[in-house]
VMD Tcl script that builds the backbone (N, CA, C; Angstrom):
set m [mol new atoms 147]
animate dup $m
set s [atomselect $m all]
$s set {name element resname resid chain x y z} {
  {N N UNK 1 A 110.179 115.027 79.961}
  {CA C UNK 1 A 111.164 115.297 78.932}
  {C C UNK 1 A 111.037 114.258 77.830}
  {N N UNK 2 A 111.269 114.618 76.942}
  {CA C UNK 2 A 111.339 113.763 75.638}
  {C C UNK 2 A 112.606 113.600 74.453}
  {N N UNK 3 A 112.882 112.391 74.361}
  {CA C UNK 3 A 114.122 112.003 73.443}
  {C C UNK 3 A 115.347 112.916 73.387}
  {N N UNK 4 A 115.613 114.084 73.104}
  {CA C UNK 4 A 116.435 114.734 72.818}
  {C C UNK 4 A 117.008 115.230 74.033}
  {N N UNK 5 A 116.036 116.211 74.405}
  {CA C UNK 5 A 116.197 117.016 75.213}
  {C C UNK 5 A 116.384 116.136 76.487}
  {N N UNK 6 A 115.830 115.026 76.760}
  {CA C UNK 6 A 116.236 114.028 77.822}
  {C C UNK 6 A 117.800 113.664 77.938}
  {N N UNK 7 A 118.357 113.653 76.612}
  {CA C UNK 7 A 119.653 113.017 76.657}
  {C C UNK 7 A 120.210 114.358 76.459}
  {N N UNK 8 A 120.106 115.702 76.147}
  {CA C UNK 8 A 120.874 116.726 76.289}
  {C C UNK 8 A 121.067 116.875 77.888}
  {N N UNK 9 A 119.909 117.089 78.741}
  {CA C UNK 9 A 119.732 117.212 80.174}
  {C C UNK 9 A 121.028 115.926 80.585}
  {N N UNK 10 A 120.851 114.841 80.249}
  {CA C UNK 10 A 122.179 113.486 81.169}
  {C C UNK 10 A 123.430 114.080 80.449}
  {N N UNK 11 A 123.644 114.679 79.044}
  {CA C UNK 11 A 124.717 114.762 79.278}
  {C C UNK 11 A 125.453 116.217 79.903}
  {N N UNK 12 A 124.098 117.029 80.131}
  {CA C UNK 12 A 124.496 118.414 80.619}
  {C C UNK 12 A 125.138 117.519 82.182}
  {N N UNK 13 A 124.392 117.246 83.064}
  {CA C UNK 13 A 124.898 116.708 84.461}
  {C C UNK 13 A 125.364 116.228 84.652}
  {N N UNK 14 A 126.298 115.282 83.527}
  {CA C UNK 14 A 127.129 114.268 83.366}
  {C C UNK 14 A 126.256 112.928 83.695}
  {N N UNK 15 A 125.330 112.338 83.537}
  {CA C UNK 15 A 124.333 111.487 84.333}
  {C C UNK 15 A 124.979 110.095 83.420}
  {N N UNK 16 A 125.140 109.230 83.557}
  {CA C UNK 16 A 125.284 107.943 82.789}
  {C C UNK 16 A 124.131 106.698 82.768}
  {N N UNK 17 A 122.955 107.155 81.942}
  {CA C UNK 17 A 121.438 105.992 82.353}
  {C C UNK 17 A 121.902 104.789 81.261}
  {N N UNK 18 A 121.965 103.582 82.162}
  {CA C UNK 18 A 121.869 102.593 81.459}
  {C C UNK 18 A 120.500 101.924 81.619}
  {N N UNK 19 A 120.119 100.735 80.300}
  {CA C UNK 19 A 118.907 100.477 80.717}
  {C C UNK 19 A 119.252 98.996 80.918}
  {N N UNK 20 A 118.080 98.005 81.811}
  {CA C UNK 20 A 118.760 96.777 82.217}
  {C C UNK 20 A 117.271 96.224 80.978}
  {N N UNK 21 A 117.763 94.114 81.413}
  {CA C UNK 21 A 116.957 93.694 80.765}
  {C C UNK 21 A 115.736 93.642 81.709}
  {N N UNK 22 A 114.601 93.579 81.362}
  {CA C UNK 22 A 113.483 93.109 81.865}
  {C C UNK 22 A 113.232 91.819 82.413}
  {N N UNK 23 A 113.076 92.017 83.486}
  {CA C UNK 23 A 112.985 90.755 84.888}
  {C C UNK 23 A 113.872 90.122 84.927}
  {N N UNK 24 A 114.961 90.230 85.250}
  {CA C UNK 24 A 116.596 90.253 85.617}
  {C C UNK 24 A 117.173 90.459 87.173}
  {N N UNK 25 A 116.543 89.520 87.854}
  {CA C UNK 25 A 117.267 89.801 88.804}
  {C C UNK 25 A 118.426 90.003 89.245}
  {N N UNK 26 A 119.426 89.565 88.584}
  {CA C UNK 26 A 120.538 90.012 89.034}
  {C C UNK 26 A 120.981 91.658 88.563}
  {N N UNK 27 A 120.349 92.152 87.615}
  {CA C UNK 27 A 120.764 93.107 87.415}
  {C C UNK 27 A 119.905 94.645 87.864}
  {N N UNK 28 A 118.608 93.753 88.211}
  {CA C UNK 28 A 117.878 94.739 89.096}
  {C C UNK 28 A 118.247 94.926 90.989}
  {N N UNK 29 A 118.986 93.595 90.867}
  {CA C UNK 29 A 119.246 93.435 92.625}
  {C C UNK 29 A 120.155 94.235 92.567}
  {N N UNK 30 A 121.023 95.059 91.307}
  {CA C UNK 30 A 122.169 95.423 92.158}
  {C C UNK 30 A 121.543 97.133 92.491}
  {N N UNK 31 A 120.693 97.319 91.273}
  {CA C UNK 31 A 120.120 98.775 91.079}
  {C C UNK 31 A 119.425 98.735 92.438}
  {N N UNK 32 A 118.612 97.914 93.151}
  {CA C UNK 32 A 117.973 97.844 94.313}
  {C C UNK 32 A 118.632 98.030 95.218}
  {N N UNK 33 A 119.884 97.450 95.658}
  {CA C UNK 33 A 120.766 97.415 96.813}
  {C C UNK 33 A 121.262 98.949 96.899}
  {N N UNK 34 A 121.334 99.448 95.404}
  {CA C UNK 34 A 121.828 100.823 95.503}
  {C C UNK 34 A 120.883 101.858 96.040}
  {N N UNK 35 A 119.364 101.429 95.800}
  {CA C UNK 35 A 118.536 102.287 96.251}
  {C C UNK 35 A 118.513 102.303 97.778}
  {N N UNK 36 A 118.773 100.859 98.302}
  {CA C UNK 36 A 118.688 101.217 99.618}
  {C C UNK 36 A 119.863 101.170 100.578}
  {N N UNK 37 A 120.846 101.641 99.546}
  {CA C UNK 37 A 121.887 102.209 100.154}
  {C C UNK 37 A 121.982 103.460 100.318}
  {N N UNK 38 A 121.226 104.108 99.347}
  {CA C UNK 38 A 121.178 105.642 99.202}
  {C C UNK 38 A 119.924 106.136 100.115}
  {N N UNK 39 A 119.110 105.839 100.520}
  {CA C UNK 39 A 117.970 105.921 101.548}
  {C C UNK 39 A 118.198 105.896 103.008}
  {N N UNK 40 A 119.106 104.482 103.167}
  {CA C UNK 40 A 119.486 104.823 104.489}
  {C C UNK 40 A 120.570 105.289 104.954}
  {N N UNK 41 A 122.052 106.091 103.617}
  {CA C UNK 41 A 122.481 107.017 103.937}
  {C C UNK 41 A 121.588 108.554 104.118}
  {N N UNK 42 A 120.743 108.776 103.058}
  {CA C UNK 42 A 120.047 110.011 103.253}
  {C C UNK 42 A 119.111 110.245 104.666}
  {N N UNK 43 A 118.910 108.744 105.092}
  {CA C UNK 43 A 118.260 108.956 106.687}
  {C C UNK 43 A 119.024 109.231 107.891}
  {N N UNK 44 A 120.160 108.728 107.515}
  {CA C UNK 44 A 120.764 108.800 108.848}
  {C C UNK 44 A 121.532 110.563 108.535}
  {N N UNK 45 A 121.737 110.974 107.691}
  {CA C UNK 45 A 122.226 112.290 107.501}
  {C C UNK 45 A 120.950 113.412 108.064}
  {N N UNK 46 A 119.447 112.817 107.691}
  {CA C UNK 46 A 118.153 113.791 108.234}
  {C C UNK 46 A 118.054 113.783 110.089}
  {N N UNK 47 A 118.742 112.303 110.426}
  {CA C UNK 47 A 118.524 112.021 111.905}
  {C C UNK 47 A 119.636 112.781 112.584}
  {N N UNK 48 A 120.610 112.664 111.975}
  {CA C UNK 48 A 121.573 113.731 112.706}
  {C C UNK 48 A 121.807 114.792 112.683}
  {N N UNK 49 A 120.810 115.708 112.251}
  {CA C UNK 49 A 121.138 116.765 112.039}
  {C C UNK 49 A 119.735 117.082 112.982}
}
mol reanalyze $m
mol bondsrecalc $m
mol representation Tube
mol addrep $m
C-alpha cells in the first residue's frame, strides 16, 4: 500500500500507527513486550483448542 490509501485502510479499521524514534530502547521495549504478549496469548489459545 502506498501513502494514501495506507492511511485510508488505518482509518477504515480504526488502526492508530504511531512511529517511534530510531534505536530507542525504551520505546521499542515496550512495542516488543507487546509482541510477546500477543504470541504467547495466540499460543496458548492454538494449544487449547
Amino acid at each position: 500500500m502506498h501513502g494514501a490509501a495506507y492511511e485510508l485502510y488505518l482509518n477504515i479499521e480504526d488502526i492508530k500507527h504511531t512511529k517511534t524514534k530510531a534505536y530507542s530502547p525504551q520505546t521499542n521495549g515496550i512495542c516488543e513486550r507487546f509482541h510477546k504478549t500477543m504470541k504467547t496469548e495466540c499460543y496458548d489459545i492454538f494449544i487449547s483448542t
